[in-house]
C-alpha positions as CSV (number, residue, x, y, z in Angstrom):
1,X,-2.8,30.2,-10.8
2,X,-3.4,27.8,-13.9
3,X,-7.0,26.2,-14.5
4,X,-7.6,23.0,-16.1
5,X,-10.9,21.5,-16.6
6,X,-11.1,17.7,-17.1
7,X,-13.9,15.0,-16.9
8,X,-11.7,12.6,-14.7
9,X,-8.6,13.2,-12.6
10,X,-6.2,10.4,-11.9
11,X,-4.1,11.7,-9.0
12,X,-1.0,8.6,-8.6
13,X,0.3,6.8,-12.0
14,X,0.4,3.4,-10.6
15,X,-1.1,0.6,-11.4
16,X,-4.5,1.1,-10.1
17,X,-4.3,4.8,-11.5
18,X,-3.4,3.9,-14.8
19,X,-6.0,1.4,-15.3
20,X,-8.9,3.7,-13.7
21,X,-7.6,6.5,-16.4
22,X,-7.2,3.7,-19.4
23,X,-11.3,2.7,-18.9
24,X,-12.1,6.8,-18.2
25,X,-9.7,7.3,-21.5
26,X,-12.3,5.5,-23.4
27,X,-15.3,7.0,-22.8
28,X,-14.4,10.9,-21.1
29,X,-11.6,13.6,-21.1
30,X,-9.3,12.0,-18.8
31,X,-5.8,13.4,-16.8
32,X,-3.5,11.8,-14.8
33,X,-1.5,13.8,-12.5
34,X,1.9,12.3,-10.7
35,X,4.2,13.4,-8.7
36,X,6.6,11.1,-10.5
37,X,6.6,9.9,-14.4
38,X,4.5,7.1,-14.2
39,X,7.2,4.5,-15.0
40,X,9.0,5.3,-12.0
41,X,5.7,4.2,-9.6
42,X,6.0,2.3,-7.0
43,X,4.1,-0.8,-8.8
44,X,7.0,-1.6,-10.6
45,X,9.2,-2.4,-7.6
46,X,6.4,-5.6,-7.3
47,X,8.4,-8.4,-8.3
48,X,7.0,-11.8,-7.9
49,X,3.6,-11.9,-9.4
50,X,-0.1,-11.2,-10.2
51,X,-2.7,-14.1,-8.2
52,X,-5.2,-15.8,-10.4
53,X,-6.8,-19.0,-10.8
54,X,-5.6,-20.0,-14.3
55,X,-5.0,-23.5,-13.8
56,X,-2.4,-23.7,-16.3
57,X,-0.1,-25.3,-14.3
58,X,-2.4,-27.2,-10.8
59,X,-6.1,-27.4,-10.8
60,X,-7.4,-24.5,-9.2
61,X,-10.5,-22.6,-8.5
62,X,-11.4,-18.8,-8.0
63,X,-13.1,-20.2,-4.7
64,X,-9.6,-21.3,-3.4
65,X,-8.6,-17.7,-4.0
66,X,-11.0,-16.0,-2.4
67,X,-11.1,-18.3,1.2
68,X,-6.8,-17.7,1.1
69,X,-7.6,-14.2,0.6
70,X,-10.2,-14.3,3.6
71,X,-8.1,-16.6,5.8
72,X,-4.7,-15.2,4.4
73,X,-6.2,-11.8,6.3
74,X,-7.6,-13.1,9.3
75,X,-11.4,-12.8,8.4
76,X,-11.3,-9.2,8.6
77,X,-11.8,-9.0,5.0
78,X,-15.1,-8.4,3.5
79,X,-15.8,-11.6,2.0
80,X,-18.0,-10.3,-1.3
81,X,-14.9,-8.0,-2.2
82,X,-12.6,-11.3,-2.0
83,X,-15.2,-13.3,-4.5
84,X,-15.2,-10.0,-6.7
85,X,-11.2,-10.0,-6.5
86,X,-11.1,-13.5,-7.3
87,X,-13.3,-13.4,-9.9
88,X,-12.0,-10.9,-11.5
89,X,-8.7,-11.6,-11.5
90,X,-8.7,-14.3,-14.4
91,X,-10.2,-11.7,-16.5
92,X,-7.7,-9.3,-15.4
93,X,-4.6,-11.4,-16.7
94,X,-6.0,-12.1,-19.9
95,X,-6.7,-8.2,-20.7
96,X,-3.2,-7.4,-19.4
97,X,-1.5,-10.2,-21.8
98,X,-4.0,-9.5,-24.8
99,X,-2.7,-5.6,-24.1
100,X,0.7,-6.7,-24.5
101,X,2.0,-7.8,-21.0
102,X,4.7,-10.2,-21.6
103,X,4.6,-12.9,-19.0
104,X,6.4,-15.9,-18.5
105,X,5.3,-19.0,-20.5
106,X,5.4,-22.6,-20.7
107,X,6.4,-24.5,-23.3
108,X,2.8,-25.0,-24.9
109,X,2.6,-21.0,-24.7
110,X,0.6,-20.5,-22.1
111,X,1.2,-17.9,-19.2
112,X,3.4,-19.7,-16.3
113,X,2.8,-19.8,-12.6
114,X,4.4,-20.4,-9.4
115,X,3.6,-21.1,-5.4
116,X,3.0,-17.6,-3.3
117,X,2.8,-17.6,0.5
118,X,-0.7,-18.3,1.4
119,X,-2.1,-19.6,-1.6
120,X,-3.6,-22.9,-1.2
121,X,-5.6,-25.4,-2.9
122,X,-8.6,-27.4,-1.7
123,X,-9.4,-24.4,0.8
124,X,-6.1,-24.8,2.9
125,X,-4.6,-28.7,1.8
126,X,-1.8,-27.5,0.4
127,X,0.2,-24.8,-1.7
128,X,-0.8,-23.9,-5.4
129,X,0.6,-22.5,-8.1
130,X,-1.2,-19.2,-8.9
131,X,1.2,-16.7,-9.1
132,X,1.3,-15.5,-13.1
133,X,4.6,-13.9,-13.6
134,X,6.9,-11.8,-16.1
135,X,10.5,-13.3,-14.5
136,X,10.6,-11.1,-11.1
137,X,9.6,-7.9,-12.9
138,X,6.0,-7.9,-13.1
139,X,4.6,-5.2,-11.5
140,X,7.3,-3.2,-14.0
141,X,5.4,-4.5,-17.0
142,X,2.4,-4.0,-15.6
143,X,3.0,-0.6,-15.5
144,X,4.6,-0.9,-19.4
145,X,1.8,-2.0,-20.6
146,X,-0.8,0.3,-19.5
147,X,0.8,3.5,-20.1
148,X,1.9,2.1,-23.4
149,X,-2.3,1.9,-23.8
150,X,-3.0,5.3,-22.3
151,X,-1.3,6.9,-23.9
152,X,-2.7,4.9,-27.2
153,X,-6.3,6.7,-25.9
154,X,-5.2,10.4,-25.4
155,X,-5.3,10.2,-21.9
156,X,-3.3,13.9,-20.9
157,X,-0.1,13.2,-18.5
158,X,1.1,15.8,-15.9
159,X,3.9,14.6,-14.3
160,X,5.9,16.1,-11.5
161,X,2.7,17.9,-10.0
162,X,2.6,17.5,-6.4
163,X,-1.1,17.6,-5.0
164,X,-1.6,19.4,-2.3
165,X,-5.2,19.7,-1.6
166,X,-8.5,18.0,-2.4
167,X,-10.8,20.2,-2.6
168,X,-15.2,19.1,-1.1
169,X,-17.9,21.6,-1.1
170,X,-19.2,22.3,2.6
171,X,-21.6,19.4,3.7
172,X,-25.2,20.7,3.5
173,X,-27.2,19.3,6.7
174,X,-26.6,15.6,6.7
175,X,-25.5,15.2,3.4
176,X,-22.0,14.3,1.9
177,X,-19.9,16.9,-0.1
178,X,-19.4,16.9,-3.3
179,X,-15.4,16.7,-5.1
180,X,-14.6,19.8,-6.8
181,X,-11.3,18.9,-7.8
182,X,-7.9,19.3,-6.4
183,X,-4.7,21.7,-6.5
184,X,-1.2,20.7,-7.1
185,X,2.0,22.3,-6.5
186,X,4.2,21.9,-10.5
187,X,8.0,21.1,-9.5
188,X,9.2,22.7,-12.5
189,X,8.0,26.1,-11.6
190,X,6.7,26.1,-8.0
191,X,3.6,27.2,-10.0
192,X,-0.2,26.3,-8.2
193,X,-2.5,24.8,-10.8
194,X,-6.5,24.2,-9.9
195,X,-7.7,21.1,-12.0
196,X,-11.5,21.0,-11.9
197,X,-13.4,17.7,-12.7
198,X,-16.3,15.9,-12.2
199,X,-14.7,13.2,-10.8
200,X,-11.7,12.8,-9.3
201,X,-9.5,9.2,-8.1
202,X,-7.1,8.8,-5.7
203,X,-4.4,6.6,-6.3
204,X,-1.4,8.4,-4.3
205,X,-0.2,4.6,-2.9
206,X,1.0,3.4,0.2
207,X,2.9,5.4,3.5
208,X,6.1,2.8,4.1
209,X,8.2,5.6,4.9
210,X,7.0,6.3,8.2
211,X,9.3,3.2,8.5
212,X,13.5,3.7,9.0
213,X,13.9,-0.2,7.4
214,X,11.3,-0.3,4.6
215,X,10.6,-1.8,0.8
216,X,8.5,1.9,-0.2
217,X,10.1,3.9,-2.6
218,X,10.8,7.8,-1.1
219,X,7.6,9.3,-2.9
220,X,5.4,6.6,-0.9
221,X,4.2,9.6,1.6
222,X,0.6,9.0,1.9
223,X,-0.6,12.6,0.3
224,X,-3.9,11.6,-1.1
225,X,-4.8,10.0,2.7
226,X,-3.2,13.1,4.6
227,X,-5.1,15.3,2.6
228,X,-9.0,13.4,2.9
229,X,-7.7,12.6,7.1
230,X,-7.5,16.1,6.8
231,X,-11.2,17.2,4.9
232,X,-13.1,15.0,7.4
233,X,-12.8,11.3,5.8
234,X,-12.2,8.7,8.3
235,X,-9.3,6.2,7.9
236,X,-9.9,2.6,8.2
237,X,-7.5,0.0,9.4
238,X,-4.9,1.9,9.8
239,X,-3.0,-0.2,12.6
240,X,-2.9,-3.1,9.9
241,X,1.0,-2.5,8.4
242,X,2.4,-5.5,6.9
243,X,6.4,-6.3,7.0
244,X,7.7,-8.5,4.3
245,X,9.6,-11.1,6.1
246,X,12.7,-10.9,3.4
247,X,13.8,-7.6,3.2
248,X,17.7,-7.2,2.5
249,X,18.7,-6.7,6.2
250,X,19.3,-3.0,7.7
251,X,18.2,-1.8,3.8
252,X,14.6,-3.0,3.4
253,X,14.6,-3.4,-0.2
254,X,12.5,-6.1,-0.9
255,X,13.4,-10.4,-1.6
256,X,10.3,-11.6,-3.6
257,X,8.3,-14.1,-2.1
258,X,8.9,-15.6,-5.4
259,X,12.5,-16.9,-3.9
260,X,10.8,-19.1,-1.5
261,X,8.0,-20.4,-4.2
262,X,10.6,-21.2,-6.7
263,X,12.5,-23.3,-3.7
264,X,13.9,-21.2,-1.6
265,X,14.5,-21.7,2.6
266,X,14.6,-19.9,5.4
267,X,17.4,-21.0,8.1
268,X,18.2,-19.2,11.5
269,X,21.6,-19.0,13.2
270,X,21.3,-22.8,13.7
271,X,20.7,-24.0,10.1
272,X,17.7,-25.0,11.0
273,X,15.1,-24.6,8.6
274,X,12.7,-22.9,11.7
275,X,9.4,-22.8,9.4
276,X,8.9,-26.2,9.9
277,X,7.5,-25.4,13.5
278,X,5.5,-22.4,12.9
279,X,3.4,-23.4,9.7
280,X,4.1,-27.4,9.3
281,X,1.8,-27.3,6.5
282,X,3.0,-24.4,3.9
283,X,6.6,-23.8,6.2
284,X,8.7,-20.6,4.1
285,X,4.9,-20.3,2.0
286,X,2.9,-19.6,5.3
287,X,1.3,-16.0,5.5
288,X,3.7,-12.3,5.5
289,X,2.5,-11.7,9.1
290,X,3.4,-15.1,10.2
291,X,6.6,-15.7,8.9
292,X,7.5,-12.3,9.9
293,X,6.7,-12.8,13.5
294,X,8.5,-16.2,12.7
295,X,12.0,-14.2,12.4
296,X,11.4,-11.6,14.9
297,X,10.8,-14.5,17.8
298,X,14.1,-16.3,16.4
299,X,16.2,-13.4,16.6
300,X,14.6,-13.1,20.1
301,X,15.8,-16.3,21.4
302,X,19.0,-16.0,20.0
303,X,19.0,-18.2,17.0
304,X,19.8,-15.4,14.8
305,X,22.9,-15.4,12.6
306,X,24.5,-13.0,15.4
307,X,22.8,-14.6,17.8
308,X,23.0,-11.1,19.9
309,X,19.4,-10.6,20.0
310,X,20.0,-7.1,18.2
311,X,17.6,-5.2,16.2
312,X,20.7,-5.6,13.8
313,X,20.5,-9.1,13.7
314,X,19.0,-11.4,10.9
315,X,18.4,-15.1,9.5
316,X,19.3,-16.0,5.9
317,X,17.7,-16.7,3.0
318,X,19.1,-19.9,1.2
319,X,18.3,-19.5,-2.5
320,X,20.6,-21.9,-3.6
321,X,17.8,-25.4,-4.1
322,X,16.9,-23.1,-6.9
323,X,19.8,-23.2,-8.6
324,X,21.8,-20.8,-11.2
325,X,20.2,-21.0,-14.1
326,X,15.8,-20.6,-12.5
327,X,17.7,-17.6,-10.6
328,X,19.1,-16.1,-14.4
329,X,15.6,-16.7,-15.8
330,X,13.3,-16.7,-13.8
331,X,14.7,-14.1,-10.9
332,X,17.0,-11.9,-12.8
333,X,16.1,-8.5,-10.7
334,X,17.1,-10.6,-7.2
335,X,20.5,-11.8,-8.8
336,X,21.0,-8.2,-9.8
337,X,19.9,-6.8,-6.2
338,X,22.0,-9.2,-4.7
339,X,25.0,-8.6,-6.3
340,X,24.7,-4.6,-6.3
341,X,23.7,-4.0,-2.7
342,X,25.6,-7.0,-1.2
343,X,28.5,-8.0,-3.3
344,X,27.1,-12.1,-3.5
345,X,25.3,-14.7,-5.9
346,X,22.5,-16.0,-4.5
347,X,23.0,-19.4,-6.3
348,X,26.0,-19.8,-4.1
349,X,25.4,-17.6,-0.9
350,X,22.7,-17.3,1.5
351,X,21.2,-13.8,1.3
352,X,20.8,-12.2,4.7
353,X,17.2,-10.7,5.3
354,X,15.0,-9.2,8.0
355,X,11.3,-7.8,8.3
356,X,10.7,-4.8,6.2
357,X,7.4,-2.4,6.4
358,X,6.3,-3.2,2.9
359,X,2.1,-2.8,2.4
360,X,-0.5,-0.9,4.5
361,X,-3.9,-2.6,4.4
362,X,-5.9,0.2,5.5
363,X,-6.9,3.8,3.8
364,X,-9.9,5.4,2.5
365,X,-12.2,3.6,3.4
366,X,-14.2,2.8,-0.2
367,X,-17.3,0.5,-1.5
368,X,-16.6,-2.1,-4.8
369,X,-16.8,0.4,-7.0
370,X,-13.9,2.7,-5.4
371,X,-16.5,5.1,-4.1
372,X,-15.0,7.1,-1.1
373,X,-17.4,6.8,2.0
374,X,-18.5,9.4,4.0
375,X,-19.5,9.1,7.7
376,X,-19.5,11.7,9.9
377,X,-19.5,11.2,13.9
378,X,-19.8,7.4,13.0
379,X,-23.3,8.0,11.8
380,X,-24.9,6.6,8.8
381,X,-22.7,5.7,5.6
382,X,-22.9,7.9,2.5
383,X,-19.9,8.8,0.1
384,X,-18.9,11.6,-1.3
385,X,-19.9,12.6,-4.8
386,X,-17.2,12.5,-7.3
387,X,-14.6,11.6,-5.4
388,X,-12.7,7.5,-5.9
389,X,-10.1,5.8,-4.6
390,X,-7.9,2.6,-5.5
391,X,-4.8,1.1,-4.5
392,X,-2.5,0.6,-1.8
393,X,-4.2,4.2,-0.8
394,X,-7.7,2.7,-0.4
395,X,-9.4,0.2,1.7
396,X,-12.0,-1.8,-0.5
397,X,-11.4,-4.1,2.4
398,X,-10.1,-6.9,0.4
399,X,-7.0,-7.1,2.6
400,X,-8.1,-7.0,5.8
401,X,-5.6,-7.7,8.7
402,X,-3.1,-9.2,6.1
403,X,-2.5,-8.9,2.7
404,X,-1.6,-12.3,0.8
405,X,1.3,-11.6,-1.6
406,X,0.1,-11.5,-5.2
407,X,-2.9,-9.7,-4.4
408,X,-1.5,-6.1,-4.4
409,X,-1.3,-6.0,-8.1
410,X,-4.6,-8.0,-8.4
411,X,-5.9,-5.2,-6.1
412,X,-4.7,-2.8,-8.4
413,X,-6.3,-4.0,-12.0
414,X,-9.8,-5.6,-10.4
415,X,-10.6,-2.3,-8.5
416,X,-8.4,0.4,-10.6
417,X,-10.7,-1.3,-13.5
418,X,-13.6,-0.9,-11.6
419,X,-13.6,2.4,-10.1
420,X,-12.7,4.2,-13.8
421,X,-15.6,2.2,-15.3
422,X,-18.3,3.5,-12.4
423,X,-16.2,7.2,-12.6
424,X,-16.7,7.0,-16.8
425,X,-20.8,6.4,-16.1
426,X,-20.5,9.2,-13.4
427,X,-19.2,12.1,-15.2
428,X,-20.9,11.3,-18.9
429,X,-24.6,12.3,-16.1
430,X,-24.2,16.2,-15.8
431,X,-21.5,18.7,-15.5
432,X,-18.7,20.0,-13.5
433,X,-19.4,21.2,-10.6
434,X,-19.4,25.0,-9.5
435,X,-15.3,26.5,-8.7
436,X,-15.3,28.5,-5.9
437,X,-13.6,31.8,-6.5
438,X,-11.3,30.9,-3.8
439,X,-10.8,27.7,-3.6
440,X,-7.3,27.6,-3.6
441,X,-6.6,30.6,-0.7
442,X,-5.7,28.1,1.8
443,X,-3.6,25.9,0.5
444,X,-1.9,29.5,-1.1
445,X,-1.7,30.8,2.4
446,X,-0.5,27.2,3.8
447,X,3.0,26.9,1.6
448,X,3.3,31.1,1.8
449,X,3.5,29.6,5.7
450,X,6.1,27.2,4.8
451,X,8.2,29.2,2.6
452,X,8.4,32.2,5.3
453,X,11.6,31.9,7.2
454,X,10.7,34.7,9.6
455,X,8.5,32.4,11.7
456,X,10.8,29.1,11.8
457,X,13.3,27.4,14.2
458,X,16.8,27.6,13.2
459,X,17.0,24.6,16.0
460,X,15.1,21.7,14.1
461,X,14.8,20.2,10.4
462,X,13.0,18.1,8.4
463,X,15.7,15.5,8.4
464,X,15.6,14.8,12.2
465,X,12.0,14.9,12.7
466,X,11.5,12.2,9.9
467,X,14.5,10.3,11.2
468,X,12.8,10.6,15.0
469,X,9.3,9.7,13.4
470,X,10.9,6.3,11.8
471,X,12.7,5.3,14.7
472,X,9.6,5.6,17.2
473,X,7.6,3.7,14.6
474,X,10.3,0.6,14.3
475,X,10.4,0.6,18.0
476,X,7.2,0.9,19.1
477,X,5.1,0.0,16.1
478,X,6.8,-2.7,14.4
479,X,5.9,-6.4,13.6
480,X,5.4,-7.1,18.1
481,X,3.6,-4.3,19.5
482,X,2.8,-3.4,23.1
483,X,0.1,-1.3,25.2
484,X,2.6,1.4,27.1
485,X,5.2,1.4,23.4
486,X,2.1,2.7,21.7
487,X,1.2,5.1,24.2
488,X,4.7,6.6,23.8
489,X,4.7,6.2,20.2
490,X,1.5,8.2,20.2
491,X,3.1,10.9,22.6
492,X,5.8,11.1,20.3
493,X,4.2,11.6,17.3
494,X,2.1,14.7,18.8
495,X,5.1,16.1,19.9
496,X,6.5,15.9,16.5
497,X,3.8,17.0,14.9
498,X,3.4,20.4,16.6
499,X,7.5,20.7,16.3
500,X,6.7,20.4,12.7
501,X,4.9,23.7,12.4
502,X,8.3,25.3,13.5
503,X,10.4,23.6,11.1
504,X,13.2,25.3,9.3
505,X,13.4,26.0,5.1
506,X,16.9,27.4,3.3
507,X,15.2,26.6,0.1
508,X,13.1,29.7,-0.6
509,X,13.5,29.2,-4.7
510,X,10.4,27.9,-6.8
511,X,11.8,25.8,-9.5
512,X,12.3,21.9,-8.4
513,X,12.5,22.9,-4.5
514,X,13.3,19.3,-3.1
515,X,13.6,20.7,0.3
516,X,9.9,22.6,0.5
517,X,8.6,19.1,-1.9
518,X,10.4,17.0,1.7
519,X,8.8,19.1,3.9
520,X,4.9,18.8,2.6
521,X,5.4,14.8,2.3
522,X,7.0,15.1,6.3
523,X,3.3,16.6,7.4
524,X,1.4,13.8,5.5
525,X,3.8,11.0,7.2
526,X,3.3,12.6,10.4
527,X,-0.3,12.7,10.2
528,X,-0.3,8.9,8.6
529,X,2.1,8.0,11.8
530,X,-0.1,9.5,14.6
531,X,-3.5,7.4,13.1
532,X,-1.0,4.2,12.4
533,X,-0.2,4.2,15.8
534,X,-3.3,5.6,17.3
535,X,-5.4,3.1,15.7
536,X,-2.7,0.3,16.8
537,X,-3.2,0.9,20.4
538,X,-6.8,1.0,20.0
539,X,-7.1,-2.5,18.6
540,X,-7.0,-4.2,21.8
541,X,-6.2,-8.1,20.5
542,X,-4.1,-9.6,18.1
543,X,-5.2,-10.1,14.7
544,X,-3.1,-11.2,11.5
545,X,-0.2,-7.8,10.9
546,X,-1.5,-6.6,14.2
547,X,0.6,-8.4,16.9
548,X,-0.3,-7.2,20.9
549,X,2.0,-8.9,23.2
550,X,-0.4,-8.2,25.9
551,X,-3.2,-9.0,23.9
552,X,-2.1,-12.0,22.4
553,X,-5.8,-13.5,21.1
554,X,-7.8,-12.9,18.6
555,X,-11.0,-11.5,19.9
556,X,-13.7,-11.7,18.1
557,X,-16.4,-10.8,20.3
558,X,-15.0,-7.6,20.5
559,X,-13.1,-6.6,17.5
560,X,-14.6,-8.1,14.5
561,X,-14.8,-4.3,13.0
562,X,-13.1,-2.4,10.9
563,X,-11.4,0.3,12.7
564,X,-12.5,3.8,11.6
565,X,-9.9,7.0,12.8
566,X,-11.0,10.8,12.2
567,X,-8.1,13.3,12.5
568,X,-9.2,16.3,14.4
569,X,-6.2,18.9,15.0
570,X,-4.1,16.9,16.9
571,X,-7.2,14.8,18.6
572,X,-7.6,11.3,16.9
573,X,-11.6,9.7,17.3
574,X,-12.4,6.3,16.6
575,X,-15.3,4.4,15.5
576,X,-16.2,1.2,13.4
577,X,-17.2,-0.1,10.5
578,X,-18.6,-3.8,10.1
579,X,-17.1,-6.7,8.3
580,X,-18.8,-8.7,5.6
581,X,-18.7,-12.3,6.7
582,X,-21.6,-14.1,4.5
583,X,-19.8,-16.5,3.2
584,X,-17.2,-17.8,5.6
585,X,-17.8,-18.3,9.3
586,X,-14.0,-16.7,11.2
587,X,-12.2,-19.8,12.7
588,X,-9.0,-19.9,14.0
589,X,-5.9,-19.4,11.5
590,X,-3.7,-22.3,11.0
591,X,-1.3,-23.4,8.2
């Protein structure tokens, strides 16, 4: 087995790991390890924009941003991690465009913006533009740009490593353990390699495919989660999954929000533009989760464009008040979606869409400064030395209940930047820690498991266990959710997660084995699915993504926490964690 000794580790090439590794890069001897070349993360499918509070275009203030951010998730969010976020974020877009970001201007030069769902002026009046874009392809430049300056400061790229353990020292009495570093499987030769550092980030992204209809790209499995669920870090929030209301129906692939800011409306089976009931004040521009439930209820009663009251069926999308040439200019990626995967022009066709799991708002749990916190048996916080996280894989929480669109990417640069500048102070303070001499026999022992045939089923694959895994989650953990659909859901996951330990491999080869690569992302999504649901049905009320139809209220009094889950063989335990509410007092939530 290879060694390689770094001072930071970057494990995920997305937005938030790029930008951790570009600060390390600076200062430290920095890596980035990806199971994907970093162009090809899952950042740049983010289409319509990057939230900040330029005013170029309406007045606006970085307090607006952080109360939408607060309200936008239902006052589970801690409220100092929204003001840093905000903050931040104007910062943010100026260092992305003075490193070469190219986003959309207006005609005096300065960056351009548009309406997002959720983003108001005057703490809730009305909608603002605040959205900075590059046409509809701005997470894609984001991503551009900062390898483009990576790789400007010698930051060392391995791409097509899979990672397949984090390795912590053993906790000494009550005290946290300490990163050593992690191992990764290389695709190109089936080769283990053991990269030892003195700190180490997450960044592994979000866990959509324990969804059958969903906007995450295949490699979204949730390995840097599975793997900490699995080293004694509890997940928080984990029942908090947000569906995009416009995905393109039965595929998932995502419409931008950016449609309905640039003009775009909503109609069900009727015509009728239905938004105008559930959020008379920001209609098509109301929150994910509401608009969301919006179309689920419509389809219910029949007033989808079937009208059957299918899971098939759908409303439509009307992108024509935006007209041909905003769509060529300022949407080109949607006119191109449109006309690949459903043969129309959205300047003269409606385009037919449908909830889509998009964005989980829980993960490792982490402090401002991407620290990963440790807490065992929901005793006292600490975190564990060395070890980061940011991204869709962490939970700052700056999400809470519902993410507001726009704030993924701002999520990405505010904390990505601010975990690699606390991990660049962290390993310039003393060495790398001690490497166990065998610190990599388990995982060795775990895929010599998976690659021998003589114990497996002939009976089951790892096709129908993820197809049976995605269709218990749509059903039963989907946009409505109810008590006895979770407990099944739950059932059903267990079940599938002990037939997983029988599960059949033809592929005993080493170089690019797709079908082993399948089978190690299966066990993370089937660990990710069990605490999703787990944690769903624990959440006894209804609270912004979180939807109980037999707990329809919001419930303070009882559930203004943070939901904590520890994964113990096939056992899930829950605690809490508190929210931050300093500045803003939880009311109800009304656009």
């Amino acid at each position: 087995m290879q060694e390689h000794i770094v001072d930071a580790l970057i494990v995920g090439a997305g937005g938030a790991g790029l930008y951790a590794a570009l600060e390390c890069g600076r200062l430290a001897r920095t890596a980035v390890l990806s199971k994907l070349h970093p162009l090809r993360s899952h950042t740049g499918a983010a289409q319509g924009g990057i939230g900040a509070a330029l005013g170029n275009v309406e007045e606006d203030e970085t307090l607006w941003h952080a109360f939408d951010t607060v309200k936008g998730g239902d006052y589970l969010v801690d409220q100092r991690a929204a003001q840093i976020l905000a903050e931040d974020a104007v910062q943010a877009v100026y260092d992305l465009e003075h490193q070469g970001l190219p986003f959309s201007r207006l005609p005096d030069g300065r960056i351009d913006q548009r309406r997002f769902g959720g983003h108001t002026r005057d703490l809730g009046r009305a909608p603002v533009r605040r959205a900075c874009y590059a046409a509809d392809r701005t997470g894609h430049m984001i991503l551009q740009t900062l390898y483009q300056q990576c790789i400007k400061h010698d930051v060392a790229f391995y791409d097509e490593f899979q990672v397949v353990d984090v390795l912590l020292s053993e906790p000494q009495g009550g005290d946290a353990p300490r990163c050593l570093g992690v191992v990764a499987l290389e695709l190109a030769t089936g080769d283990l390699h053991a990269f030892r550092a003195k700190a180490v980030l997450l960044a592994t992204g979000g866990w959509g495919r324990i969804y059958r209809i969903t906007s995450n790209a295949y490699a979204n499995t949730g390995d840097g989660p599975a793997l900490l669920a699995r080293r004694g870090v509890p997940l928080q929030d984990m029942e908090f999954v947000q569906f995009h209301p416009t995905g393109i129906r039965e595929i998932g692939i995502l419409i931008t929000e950016a449609v309905r800011g640039e003009g775009g409306v909503l109609h069900n089976g009727e015509g009728e533009r239905f938004m105008e009931r559930y959020a008379p004040t920001l209609m098509d521009l109301a929150p994910r989760d509401m608009v969301s439930r919006a179309i689920v209820n419509e389809i219910r009663q029949g007033r989808g464009i079937l009208g059957d009251r299918s899971p098939a069926d759908f409303v439509q999308l009307d992108a024509t008040p935006v007209g041909a040439e905003a769509l060529k200019r300022k949407l080109p990626e949607i006119v191109s979606l449109c006309r690949t995967y459903l043969g129309i022009d959205p300047a003269a066709e409606p385009i037919p869409v449908q909830p889509t799991a998009h964005y989980v708002m829980g993960g490792i749990p982490t402090d401002l400064d991407g620290r990963v916190v440790w807490m065992p048996n929901n005793g006292s916080e600490s975190y564990v030395s060395g070890l980061y996280a940011a991204g869709e894989c962490a939970c700052v929480s700056v999400h809470g209940a519902n993410r507001l669109g726009t704030n993924s990417l701002v999520d990405l640069v505010v904390f990505g930047r601010r975990a690699g500048q606390h991990m660049s102070g962290y390993v310039a303070e003393g060495p790398a820690p001690s490497w166990p001499t065998d610190a990599a026999q388990e995982v060795m022992g775990r895929l010599a498991t998976l690659r021998d045939r003589s114990q497996r089923s002939a009976h089951l694959s790892a096709t129908d266990l993820r197809e049976r895994m995605q269709a218990i989650m749509n059903e039963a953990v989907g946009v409505y959710r109810r008590g006895d659909e979770l407990d099944r859901a739950v059932e059903t996951l267990q079940a599938l997660r002990q037939a997983y330990g029988a599960l059949e491999i033809e592929d005993t080869s080493k170089s690019f084995n797709g079908e082993l690569l399948r089978l190690l992302e299966l066990g993370n999504l089937l660990d990710l699915a069990l605490i999703t649901a787990g944690s769903a049905r624990q959440r006894r009320e209804s609270r912004g993504a979180h939807y109980r139809e037999d707990y329809v209220e919001r419930d303070d009094d009882a559930w203004l926490h943070h939901t904590l889950c520890w994964l113990h063989g096939d056992d899930l335990r829950f605690g809490s964690r508190s929210v931050d509410t300093s500045i803003w007092e939880p009311v109800a939530r009304a656009y």
